[in-house]
N, C-alpha and C positions, 0 to 999 in steps of 0.2 A: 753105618753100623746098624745091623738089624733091630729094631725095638721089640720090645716084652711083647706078647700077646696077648697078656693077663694085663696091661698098664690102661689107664683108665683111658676113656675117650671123650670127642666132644660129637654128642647127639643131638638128633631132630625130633621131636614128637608133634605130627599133626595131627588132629584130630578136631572135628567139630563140637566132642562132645568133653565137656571140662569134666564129669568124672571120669572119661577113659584116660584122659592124658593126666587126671591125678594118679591115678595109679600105674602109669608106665614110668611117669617122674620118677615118683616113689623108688618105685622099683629097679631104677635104674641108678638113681641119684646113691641110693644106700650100699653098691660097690664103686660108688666113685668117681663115676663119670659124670662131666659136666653137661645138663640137660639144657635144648633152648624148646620153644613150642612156639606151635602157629595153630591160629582157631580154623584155618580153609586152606585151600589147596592153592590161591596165587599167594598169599602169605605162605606158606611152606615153601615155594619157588624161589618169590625173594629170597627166603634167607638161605637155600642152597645156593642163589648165586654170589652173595654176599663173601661169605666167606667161607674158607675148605672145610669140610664138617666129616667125620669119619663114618657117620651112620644115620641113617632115615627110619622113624617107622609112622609110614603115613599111611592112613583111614582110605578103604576103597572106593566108600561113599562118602562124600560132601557136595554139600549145596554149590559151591561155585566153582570149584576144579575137582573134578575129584581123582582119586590117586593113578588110576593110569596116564590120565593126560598129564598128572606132573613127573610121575615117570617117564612118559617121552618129550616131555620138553626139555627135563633133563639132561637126560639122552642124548639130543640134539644140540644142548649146547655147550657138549662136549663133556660134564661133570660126570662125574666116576663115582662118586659118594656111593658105597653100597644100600639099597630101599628094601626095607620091610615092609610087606602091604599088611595093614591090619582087617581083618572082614568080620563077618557074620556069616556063622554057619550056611546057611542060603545063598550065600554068593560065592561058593568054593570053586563050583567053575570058572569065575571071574578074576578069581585069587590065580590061577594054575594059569589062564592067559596070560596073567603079569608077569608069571614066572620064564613065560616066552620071552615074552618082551626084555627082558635084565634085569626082572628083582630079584635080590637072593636070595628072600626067603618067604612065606608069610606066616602069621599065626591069627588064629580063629579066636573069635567074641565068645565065651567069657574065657579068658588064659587066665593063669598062675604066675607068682612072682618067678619060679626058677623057672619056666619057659621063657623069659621073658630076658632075662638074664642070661640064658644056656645061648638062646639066639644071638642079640649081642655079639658074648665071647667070642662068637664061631664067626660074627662079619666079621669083626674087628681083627682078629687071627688072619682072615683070609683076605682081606684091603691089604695089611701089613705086608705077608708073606709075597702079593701082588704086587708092592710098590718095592719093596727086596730086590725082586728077581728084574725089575725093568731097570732101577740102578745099576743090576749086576752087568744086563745088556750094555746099557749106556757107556759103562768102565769097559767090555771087553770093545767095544764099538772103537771107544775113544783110545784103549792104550795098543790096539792094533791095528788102527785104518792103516792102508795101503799108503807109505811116507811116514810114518810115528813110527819105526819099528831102525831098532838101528842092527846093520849087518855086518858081522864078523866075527870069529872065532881065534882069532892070533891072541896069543899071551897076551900083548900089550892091550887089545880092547876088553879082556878077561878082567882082567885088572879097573877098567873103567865099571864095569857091569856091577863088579864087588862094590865099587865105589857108590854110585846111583843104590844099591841096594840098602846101604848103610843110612845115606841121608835122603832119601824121597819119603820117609813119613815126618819128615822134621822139616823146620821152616827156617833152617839154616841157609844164610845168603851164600852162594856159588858164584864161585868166579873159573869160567871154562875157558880154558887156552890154547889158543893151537893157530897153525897157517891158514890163509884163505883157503876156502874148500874142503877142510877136512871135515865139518860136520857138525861144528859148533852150537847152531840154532839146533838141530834137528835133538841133540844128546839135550840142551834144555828142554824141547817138548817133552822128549822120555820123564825127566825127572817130573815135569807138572802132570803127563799123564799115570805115574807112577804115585803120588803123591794124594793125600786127604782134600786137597784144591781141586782132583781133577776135572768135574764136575762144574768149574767155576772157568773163566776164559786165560787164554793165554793172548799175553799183548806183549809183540816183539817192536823195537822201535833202535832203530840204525841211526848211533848217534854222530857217525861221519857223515851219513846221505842227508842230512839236514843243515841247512845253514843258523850258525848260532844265535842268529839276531831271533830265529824263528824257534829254536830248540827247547828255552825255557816255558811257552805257550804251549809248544807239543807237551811234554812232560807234565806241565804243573796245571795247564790249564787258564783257563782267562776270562775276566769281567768283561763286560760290554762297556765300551769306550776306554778299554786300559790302552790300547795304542791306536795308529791309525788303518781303518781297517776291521776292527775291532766291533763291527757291528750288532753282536749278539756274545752270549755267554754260553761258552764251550770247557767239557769238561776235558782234565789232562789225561793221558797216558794212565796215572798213576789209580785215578778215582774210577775208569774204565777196567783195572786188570783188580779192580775189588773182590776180594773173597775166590781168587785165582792168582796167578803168574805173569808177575811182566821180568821182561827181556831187555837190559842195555844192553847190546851190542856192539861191537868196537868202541865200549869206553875210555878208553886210550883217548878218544880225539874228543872225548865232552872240553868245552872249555874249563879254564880254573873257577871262575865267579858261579859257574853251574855245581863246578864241585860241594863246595862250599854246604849248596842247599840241598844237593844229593846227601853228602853227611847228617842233613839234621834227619831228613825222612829216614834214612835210617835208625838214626841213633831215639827219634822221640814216634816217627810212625805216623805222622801228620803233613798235611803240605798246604799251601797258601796259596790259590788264583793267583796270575797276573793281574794288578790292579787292585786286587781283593785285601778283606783284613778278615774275613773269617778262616779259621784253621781248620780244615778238614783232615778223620780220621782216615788213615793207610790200612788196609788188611788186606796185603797180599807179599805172597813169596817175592824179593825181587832177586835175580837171578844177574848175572855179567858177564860179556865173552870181549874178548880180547885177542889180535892177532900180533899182539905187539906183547914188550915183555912190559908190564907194569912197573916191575920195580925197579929197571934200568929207567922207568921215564919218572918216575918219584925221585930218583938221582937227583937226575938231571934238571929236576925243580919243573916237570911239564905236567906231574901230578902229584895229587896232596898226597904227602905219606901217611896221613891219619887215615885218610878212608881207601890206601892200597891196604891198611891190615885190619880196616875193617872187612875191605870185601874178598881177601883172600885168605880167610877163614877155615874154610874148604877149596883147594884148587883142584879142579881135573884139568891134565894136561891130555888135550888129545893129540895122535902121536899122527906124523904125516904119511900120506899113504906108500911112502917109499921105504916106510920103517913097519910096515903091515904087508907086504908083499904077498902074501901067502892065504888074505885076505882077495888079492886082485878076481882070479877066476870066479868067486862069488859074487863077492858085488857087481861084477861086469854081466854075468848070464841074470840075474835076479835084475839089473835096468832093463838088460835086452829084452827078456819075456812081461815084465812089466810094459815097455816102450809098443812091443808089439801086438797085445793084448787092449791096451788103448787104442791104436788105429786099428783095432779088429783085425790085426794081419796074425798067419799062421806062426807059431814059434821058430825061430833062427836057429840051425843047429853050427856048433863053431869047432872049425878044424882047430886039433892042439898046438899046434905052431903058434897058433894066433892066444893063445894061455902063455906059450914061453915069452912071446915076446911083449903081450902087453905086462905081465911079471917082472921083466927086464929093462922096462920102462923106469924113469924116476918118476913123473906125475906133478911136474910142478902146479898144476891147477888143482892135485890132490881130488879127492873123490868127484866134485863138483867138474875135472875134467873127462875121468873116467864117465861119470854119466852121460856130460853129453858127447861124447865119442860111442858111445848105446844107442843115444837116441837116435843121430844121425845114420846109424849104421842098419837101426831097425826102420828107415824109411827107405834107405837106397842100397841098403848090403842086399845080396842074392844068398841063397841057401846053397851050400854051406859057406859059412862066414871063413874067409882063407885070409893067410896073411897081406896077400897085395891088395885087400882092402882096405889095411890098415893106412892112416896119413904116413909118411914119409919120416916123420921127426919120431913117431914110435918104432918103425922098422928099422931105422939106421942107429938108435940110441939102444936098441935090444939088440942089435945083430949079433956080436960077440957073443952072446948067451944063448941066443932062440938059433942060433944055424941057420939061418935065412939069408947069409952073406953067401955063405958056404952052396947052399943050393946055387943061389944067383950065378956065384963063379963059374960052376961047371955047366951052365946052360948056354946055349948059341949067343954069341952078342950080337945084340940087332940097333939098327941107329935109331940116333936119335928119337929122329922125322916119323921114323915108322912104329916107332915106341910110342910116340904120343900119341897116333891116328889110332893107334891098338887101342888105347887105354879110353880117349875120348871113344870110341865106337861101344866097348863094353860098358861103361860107365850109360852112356846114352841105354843103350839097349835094357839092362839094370830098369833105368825108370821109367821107359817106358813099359812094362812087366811087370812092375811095381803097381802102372796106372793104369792097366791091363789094357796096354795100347790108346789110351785115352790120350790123343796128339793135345787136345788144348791143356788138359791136368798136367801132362808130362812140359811142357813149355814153361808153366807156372812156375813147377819146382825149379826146373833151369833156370829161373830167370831170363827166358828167350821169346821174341816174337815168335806165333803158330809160325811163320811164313818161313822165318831164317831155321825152325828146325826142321821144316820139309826140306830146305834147301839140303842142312846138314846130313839128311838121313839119306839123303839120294848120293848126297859125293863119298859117303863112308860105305852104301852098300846095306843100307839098314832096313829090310824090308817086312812086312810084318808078314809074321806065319801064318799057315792057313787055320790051325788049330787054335789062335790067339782070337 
């Protein structure tokens, strides 16, 4: 939130002479801002390094530092604090070098109360409106780096976007559902980068990739000597995603006895070390994804029905990529030029065929298979991307739809043997062009000794061009 420009601040006044810095006090005290003072220039240093101070107005002359050098010590170690140099007429020159240097302003020996004050106003407006604009950065940094950004335009994600828009300024627990792959963590970032948190960390924590004996230590954290092993004191998951976002992840498979103590940080906002008896506060969003259905396992007595309605409060169901179809051609060119942009390779451009058929696909690995079918294709596809680059299990499960059988039918049949030597020679060639004939990088990716692919290129006829 932007703060007032007029609202009081916490200032510095150096100076070596006690009636100058009575009357900037004064002067500064009586609209309200809280004043500290240093009689020298390494006492004024201290107390900027000390703590965050909104405003300097240090003396050009002193006996033991005087105001430029504590301006560039400043400077150098790293503080921002905007500096007022105060002088005497006779050292204006000396004043206008500071101003080189990064003070923001100075005023001349003998000044007036509303000079002194006008100045001020106008650091203080202009630190503000400076620390505004690099949050602003920070948010646009955070809520659109390259992976925070979720893609697609089909009604059913329309529907999600509504949903995030309604609750990302609230600190209401989610519970996010859908099949492996379809996006689950990535639609949590959005909400914490959307959200009054986002500024604050996100901790995502996979409560199936962990084994239970170890689960409650991740989570909750642990005393030194609570088990064995235990040789120092580490903090949980929970005390880590403070004043930000933490993530359980396939909570479906937390144990029951973990439930239990997940209920109370919910319900009271505190949690306990392993071993510990002090109660530590919670301040953070916490969020939950699921590729199971909850409430069929709260049935089934495999989870507490108290805290499935505590954490499905809010559910987004996200929808599987075979029920977003229309979706596919974007998210698939938007990995490819991503994937290929990363290895510094030139953008892929992709024949339509290869739109019908990956559209005509189901996508059982849902987006997460879609991507790496991108990625793979942006290291060894050739330009333009055709459908017989596609795997096999997409070509023949789209057929019906993409016309790619239909082509097939009416082309020469050729055997087997000779279809394979086809396919290995082009695929070969692919990467090595890829490696710009680089025989030992091109082997790597093969997984092949240099020696058995000279072999191979010589019995296929694979010789490099002269332009390569």
């Amino acid at each position: 939130m932007t703060m007032d420009p007029n609202s009081p601040g916490t200032i510095l006044v150096a100076d070596d002479e006690e009636s100058v810095r009575f009357v900037l006090v004064k002067a500064l005290e009586s609209v309200g801002h809280t004043v500290l003072q240093a009689s020298g220039g390494r006492e004024a240093l201290d107390r900027l390094r000390e703590r965050p101070l909104d405003l300097a107005f240090v003396d050009l002359r002193m006996p033991d530092y005087d105001g430029l050098a504590v301006l560039a010590a400043a400077r150098e170690s790293g503080l921002t604090t905007p500096v007022v140099i105060v002088t005497a007429q006779n050292t204006m020159d000396n004043a206008i070098e500071a101003m080189k240097r990064g003070a923001y302003d100075y005023i001349a020996k003998p000044f007036n109360i509303d000079e002194v004050q006008a100045v001020a106003r106008r650091a203080l407006e202009m630190a503000r409106m400076s620390t505004d604009l690099k949050r602003v950065e920070r948010e646009m940094r955070g809520r659109f780096e390259v992976g925070v950004a979720i893609i697609g335009n089909s009604p059913a994600m329309q529907e999600i976007y509504k949903i995030i828009g309604r609750i990302a300024n609230t600190d209401t627990t989610i519970l996010v559902q859908g099949e492996s792959g379809t996006g689950k963590e990535l639609i949590a970032k959005v909400i914490h980068y959307h959200s009054p948190r986002w500024s604050g960390p996100f901790i995502a924590i996979n409560c199936s990739a962990i084994p239970r004996e170890l689960l409650e230590s991740e989570l909750f954290g642990h005393e030194k000597g609570a088990f064995t092993g235990a040789t120092e004191q580490r903090p949980g998951k929970f005390e880590l995603a403070q004043g930000g976002t933490i993530l359980l992840d396939e909570i479906a498979d937390m144990p029951l006895e973990l439930q239990a103590k997940l209920l109370r940080v919910l319900q009271e906002r505190e949690v306990t070390r392993l071993g510990g008896r002090e109660t530590l506060k919670v301040d953070c969003r916490i969020l939950a994804a699921t590729n199971q259905s909850l409430e069929r396992a709260a049935k089934q007595g495999r989870f507490r029905e108290d805290l499935f309605f505590r954490l499905a409060g809010v559910p987004i169901d996200v929808p599987p990529l075979r029920d977003r179809r229309d979706d596919v051609p974007l998210l698939f060119t938007t990995f490819l030029h991503q994937f290929c942009a990363r290895s510094q390779r030139s953008a892929l451009s992709v024949d339509r065929k290869v739109f019908d058929a990956l559209a005509a696909y189901d996508w059982p690995g849902n987006v997460r298979e879609l991507r790496n079918l991108a990625e793979r294709l942006s290291v060894f596809g050739t330009d333009p991307i055709t459908p017989e680059q596609l795997p096999s299990s997409v070509i023949n499960r789209g057929a019906s739809e993409s016309g790619i059988v239909r082509i097939a039918e009416t082309a020469p049949v050729m055997r087997l043997r000779e279809f394979k030597t086809q396919c290995e020679k082009e695929y070969i060639e692919s990467v090595l062009r890829r490696t710009e004939w680089n025989i030992s990088r091109a082997a790597q990716l093969l997984d092949l000794q240099r020696t058995y692919l000279h072999e191979k290129m010589a019995a296929l006829g694979i010789t490099r061009p002269e332009t390569a």
